[in-house]
Biopython code that builds the backbone (N, CA, C, O; Angstrom):
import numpy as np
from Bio.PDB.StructureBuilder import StructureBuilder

atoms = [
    (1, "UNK", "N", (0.190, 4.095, 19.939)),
    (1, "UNK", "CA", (0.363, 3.226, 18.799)),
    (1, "UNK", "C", (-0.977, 2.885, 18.157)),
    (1, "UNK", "O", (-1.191, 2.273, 17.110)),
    (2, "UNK", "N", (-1.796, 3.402, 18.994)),
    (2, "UNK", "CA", (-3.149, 2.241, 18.317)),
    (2, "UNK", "C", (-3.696, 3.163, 17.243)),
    (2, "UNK", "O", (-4.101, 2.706, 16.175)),
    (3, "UNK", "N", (-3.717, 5.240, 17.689)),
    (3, "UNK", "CA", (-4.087, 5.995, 16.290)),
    (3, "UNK", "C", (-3.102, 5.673, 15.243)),
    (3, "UNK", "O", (-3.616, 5.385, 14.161)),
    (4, "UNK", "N", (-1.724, 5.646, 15.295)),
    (4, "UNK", "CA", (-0.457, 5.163, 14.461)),
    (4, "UNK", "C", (-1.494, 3.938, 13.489)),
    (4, "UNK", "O", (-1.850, 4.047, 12.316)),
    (5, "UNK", "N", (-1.679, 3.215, 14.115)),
    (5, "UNK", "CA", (-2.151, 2.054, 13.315)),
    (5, "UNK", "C", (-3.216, 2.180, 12.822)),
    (5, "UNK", "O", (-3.526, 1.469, 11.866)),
    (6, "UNK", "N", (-4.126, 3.174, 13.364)),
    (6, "UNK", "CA", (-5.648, 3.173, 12.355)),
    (6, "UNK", "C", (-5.555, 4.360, 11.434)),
    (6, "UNK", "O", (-6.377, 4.405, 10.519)),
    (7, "UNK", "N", (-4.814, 5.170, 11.528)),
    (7, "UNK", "CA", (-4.225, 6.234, 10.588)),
    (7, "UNK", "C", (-3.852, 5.765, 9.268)),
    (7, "UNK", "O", (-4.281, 6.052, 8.151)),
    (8, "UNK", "N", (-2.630, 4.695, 9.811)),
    (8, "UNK", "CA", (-1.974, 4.271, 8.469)),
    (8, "UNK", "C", (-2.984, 2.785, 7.923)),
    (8, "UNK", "O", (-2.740, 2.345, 6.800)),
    (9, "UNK", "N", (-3.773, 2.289, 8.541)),
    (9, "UNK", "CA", (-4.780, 1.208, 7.985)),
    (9, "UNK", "C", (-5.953, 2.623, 6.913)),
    (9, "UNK", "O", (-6.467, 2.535, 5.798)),
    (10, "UNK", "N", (-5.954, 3.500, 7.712)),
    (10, "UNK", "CA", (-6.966, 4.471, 6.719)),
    (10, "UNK", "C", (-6.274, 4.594, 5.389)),
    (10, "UNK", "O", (-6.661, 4.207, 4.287)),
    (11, "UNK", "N", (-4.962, 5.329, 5.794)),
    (11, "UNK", "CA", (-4.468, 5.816, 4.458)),
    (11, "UNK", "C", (-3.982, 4.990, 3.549)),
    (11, "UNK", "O", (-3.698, 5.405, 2.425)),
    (12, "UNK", "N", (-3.754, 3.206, 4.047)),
    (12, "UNK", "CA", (-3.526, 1.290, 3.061)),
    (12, "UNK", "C", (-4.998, 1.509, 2.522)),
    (12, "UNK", "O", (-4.914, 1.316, 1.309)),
    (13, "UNK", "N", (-6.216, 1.798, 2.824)),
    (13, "UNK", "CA", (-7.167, 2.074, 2.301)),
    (13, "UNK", "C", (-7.753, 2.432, 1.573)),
    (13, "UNK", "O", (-8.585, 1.919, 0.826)),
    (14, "UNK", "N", (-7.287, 3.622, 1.736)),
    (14, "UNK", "CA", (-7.860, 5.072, 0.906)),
    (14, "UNK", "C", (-7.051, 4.860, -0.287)),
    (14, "UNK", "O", (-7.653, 5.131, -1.326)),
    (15, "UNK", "N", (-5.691, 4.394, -0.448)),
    (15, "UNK", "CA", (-4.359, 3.835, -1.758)),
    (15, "UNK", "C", (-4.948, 2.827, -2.444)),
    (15, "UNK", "O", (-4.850, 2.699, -3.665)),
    (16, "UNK", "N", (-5.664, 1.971, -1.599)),
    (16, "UNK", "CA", (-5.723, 0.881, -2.316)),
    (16, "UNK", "C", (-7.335, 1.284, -2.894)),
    (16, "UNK", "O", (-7.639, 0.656, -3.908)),
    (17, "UNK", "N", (-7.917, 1.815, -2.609)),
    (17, "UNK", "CA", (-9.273, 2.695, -3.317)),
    (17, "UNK", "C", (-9.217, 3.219, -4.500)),
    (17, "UNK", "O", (-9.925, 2.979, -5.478)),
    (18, "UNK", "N", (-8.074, 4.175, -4.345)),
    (18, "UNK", "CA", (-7.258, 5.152, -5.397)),
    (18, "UNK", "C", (-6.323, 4.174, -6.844)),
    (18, "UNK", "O", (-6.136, 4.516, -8.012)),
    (19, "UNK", "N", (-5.948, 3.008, -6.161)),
    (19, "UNK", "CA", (-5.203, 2.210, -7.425)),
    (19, "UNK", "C", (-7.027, 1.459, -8.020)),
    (19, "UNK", "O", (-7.504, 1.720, -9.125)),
    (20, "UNK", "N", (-7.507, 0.837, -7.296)),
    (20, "UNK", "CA", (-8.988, 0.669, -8.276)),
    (20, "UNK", "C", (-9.317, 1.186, -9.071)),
    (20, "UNK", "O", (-9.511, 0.875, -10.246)),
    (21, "UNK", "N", (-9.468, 2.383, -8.330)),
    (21, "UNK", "CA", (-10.311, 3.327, -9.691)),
    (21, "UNK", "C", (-9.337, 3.805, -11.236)),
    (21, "UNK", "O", (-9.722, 3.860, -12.404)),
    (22, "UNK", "N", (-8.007, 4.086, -10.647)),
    (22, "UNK", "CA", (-6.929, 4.616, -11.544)),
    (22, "UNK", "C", (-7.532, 3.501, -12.262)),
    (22, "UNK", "O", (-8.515, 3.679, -12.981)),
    (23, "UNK", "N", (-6.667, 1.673, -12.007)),
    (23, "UNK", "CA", (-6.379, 0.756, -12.214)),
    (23, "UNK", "C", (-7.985, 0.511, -13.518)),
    (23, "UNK", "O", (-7.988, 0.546, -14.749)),
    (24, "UNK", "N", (-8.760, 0.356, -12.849)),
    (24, "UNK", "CA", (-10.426, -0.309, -14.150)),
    (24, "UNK", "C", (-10.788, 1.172, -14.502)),
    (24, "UNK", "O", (-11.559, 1.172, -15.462)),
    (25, "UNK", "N", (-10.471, 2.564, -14.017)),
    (25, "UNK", "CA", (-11.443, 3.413, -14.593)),
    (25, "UNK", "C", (-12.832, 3.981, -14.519)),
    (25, "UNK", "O", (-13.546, 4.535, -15.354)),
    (26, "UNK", "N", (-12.998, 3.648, -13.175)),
    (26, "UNK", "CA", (-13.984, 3.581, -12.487)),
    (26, "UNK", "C", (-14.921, 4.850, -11.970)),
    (26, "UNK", "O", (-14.393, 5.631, -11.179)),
    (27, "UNK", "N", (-15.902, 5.018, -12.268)),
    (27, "UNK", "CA", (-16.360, 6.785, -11.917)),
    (27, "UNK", "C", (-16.017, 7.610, -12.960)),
    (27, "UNK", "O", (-15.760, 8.805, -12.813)),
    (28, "UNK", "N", (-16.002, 6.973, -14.099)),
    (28, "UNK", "CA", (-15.813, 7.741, -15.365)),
    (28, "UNK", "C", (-14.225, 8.651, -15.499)),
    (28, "UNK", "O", (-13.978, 9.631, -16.202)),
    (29, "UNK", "N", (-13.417, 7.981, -14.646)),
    (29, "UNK", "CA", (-11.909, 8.186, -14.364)),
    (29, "UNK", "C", (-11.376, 7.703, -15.650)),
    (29, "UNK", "O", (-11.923, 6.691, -16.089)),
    (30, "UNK", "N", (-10.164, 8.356, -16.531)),
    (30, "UNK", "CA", (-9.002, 7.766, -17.361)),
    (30, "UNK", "C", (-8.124, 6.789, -16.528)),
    (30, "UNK", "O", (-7.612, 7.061, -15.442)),
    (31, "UNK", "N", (-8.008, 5.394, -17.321)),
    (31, "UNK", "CA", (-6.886, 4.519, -16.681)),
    (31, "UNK", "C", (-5.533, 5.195, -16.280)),
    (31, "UNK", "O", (-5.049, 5.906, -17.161)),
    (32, "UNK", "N", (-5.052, 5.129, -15.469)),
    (32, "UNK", "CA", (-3.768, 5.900, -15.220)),
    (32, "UNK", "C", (-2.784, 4.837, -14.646)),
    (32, "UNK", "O", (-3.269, 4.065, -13.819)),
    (33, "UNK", "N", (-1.285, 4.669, -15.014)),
    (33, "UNK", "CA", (-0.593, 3.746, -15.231)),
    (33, "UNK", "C", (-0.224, 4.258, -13.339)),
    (33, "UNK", "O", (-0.328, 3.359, -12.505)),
    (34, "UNK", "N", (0.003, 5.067, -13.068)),
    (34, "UNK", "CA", (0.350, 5.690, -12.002)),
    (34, "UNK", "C", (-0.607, 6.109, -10.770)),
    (34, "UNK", "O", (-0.650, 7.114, -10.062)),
    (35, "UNK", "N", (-1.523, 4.647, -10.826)),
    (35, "UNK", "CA", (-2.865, 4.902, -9.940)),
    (35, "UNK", "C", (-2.125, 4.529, -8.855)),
    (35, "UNK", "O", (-2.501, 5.152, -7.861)),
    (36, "UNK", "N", (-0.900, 3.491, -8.546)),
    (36, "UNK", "CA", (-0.243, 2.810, -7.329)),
    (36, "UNK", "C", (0.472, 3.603, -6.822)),
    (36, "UNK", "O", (0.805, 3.283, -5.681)),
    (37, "UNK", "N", (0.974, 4.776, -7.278)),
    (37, "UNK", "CA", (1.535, 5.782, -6.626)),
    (37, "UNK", "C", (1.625, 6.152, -5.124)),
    (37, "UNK", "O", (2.645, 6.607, -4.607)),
    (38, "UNK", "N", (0.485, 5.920, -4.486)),
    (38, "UNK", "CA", (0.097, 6.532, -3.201)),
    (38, "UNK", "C", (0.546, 4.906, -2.259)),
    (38, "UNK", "O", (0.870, 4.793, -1.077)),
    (39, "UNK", "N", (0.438, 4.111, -3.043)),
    (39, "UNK", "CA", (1.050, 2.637, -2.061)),
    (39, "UNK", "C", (2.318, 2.318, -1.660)),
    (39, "UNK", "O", (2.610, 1.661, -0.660)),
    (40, "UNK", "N", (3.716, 3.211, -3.158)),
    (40, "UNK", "CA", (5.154, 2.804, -2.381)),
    (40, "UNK", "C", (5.199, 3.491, -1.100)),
    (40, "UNK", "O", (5.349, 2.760, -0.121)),
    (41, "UNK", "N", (5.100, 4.740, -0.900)),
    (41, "UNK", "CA", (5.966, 5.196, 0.486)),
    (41, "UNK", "C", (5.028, 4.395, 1.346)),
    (41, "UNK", "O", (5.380, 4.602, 2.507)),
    (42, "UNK", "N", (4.192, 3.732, 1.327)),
    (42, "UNK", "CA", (3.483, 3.491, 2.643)),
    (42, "UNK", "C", (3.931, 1.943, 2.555)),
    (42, "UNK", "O", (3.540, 1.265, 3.506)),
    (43, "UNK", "N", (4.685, 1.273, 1.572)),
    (43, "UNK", "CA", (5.590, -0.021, 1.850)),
    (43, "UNK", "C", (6.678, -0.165, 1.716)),
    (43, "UNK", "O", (7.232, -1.202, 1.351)),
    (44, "UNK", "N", (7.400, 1.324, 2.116)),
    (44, "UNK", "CA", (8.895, 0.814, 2.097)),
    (44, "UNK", "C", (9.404, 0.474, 3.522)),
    (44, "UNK", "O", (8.838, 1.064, 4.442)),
    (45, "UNK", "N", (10.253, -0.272, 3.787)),
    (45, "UNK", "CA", (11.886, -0.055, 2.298)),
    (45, "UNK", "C", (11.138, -1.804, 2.263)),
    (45, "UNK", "O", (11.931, -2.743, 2.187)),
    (46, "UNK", "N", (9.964, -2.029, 2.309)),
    (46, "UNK", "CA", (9.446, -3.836, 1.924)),
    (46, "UNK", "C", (9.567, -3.771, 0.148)),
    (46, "UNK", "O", (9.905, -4.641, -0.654)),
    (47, "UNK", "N", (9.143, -2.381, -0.044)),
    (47, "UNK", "CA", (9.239, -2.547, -1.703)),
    (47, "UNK", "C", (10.377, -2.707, -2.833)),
    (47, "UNK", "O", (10.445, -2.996, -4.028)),
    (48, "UNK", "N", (11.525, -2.233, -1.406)),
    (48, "UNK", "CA", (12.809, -1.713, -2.236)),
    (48, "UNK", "C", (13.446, -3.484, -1.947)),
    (48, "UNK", "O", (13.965, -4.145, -2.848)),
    (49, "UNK", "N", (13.292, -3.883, -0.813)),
    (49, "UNK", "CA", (13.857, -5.370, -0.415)),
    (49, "UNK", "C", (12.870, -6.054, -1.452)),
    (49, "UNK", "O", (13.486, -5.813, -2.489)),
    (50, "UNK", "N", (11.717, -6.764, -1.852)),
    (50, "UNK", "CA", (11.127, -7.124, -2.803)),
    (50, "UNK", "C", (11.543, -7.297, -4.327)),
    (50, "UNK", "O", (11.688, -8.278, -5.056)),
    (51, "UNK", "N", (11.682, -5.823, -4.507)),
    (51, "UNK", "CA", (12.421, -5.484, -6.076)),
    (51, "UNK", "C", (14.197, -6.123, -5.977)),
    (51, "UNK", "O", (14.858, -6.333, -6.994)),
    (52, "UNK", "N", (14.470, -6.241, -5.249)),
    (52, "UNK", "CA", (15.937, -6.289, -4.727)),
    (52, "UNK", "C", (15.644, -7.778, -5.103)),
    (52, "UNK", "O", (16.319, -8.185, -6.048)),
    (53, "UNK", "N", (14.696, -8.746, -4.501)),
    (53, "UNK", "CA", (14.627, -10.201, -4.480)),
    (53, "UNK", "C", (14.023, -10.552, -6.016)),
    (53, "UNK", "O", (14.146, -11.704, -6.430)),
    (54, "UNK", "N", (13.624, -9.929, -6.522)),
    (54, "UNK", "CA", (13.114, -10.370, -8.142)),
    (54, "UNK", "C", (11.526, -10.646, -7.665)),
    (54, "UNK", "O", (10.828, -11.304, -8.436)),
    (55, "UNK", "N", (11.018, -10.221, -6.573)),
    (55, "UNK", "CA", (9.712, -10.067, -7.008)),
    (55, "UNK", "C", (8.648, -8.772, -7.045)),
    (55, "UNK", "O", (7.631, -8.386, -6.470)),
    (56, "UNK", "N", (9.509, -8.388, -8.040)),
    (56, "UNK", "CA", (8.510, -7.341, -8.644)),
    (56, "UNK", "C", (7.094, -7.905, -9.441)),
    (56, "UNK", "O", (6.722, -9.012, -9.832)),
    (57, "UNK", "N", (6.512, -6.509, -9.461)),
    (57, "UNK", "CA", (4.989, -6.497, -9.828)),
    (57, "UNK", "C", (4.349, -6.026, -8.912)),
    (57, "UNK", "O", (4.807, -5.627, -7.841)),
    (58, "UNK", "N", (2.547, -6.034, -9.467)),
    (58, "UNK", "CA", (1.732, -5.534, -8.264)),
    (58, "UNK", "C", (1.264, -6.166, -7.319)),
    (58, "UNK", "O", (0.251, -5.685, -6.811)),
    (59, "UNK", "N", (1.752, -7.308, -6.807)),
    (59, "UNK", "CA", (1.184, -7.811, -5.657)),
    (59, "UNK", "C", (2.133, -7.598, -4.826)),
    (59, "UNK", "O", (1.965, -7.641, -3.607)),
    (60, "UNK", "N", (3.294, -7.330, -5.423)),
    (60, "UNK", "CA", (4.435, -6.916, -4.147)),
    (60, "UNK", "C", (3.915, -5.596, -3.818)),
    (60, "UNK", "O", (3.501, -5.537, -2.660)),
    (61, "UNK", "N", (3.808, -4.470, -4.521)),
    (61, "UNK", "CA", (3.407, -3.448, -4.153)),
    (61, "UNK", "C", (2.126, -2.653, -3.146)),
    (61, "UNK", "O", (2.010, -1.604, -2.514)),
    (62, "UNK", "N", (0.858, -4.514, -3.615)),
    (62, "UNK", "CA", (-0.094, -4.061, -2.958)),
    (62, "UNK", "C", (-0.160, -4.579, -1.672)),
    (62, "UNK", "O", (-0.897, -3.957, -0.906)),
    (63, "UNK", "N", (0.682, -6.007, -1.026)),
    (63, "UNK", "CA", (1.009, -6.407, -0.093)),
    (63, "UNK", "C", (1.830, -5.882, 0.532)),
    (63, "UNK", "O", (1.613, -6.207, 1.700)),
    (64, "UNK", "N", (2.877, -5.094, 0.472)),
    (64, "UNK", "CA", (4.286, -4.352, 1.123)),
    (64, "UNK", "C", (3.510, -3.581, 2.396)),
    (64, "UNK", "O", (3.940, -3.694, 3.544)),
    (65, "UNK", "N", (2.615, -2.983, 2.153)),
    (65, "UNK", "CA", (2.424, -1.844, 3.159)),
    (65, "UNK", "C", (1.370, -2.607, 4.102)),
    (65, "UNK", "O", (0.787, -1.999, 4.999)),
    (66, "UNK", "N", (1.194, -3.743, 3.892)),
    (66, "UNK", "CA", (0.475, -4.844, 4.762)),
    (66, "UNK", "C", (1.436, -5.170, 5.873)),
    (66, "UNK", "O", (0.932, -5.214, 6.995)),
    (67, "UNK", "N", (2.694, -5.402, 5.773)),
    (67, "UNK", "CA", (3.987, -5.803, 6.664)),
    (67, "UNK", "C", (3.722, -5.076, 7.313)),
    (67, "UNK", "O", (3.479, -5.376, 8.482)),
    (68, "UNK", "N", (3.622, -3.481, 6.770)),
    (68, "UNK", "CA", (3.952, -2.332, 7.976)),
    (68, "UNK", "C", (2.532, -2.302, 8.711)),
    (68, "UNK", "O", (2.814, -1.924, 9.848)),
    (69, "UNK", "N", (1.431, -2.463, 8.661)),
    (69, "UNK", "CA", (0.448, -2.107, 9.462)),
    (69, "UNK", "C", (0.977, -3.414, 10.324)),
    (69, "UNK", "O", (1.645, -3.106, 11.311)),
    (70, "UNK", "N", (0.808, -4.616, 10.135)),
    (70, "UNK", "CA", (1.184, -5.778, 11.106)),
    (70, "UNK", "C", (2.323, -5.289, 11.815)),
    (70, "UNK", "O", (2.173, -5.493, 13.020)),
    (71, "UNK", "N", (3.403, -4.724, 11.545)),
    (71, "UNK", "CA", (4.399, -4.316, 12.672)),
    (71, "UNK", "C", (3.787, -3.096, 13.731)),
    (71, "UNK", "O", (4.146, -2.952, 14.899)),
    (72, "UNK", "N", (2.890, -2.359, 13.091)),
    (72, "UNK", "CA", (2.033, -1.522, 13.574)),
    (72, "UNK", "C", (1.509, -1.672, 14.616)),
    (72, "UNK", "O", (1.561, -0.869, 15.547)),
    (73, "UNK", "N", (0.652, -3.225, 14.604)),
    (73, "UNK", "CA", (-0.162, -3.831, 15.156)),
    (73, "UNK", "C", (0.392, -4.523, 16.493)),
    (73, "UNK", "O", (0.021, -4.478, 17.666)),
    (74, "UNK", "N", (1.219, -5.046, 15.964)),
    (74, "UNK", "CA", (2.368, -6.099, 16.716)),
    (74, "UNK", "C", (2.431, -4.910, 17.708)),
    (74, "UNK", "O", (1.670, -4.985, 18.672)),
    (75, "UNK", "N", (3.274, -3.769, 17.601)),
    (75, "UNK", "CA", (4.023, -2.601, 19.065)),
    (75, "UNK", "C", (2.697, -2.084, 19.367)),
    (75, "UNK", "O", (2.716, -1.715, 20.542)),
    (76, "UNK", "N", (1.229, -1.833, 18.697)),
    (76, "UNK", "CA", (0.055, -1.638, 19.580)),
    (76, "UNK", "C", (-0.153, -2.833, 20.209)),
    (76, "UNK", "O", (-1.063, -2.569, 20.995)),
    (77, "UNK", "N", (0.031, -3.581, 20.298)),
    (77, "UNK", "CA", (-0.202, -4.899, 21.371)),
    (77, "UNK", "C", (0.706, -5.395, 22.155)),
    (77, "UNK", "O", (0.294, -6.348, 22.816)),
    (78, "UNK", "N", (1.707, -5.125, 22.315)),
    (78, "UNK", "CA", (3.073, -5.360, 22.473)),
    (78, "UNK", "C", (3.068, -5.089, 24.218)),
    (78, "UNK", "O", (4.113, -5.188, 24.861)),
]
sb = StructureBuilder()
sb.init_structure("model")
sb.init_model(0)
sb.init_chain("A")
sb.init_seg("    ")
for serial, (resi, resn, name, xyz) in enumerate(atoms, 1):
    if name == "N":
        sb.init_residue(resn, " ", resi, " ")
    sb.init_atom(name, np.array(xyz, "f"), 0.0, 1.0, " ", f" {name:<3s}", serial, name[0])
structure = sb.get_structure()
């Protein structure tokens, strides 16, 4: 469990790197509406229950895949 969890903390990382730059344009990058792309599958089904509750937007999206590393965390310590 513990590579499980530093795998998927790399790749909450590396997404949330990737929506920055999309997101301000950063490194001489075009804004791209579709920089968050790489964050749903790594917070579902938190994203699909979220949207389901009326709180959509991007803090649901950028917090969702936070749940899953903490459950991550939780069965590496467990």
């Amino acid at each position: 469990m513990k590579w499980a969890f530093y795998v998927f903390v790399a790749l909450y990382a590396i997404a949330l790197v990737l929506l920055a730059i999309g997101t301000f344009g950063w490194f001489g990058q075009e804004r791209d509406p579709l920089s968050a792309v790489f964050l749903l599958p790594l917070g579902l089904p938190w994203n699909i229950l979220a949207d389901k509750a009326g709180l959509d937007g991007p803090l649901a999206a950028i917090l969702s895949p936070a749940i899953n590393a903490a459950i991550l965390y939780w069965l590496w310590k467990r």
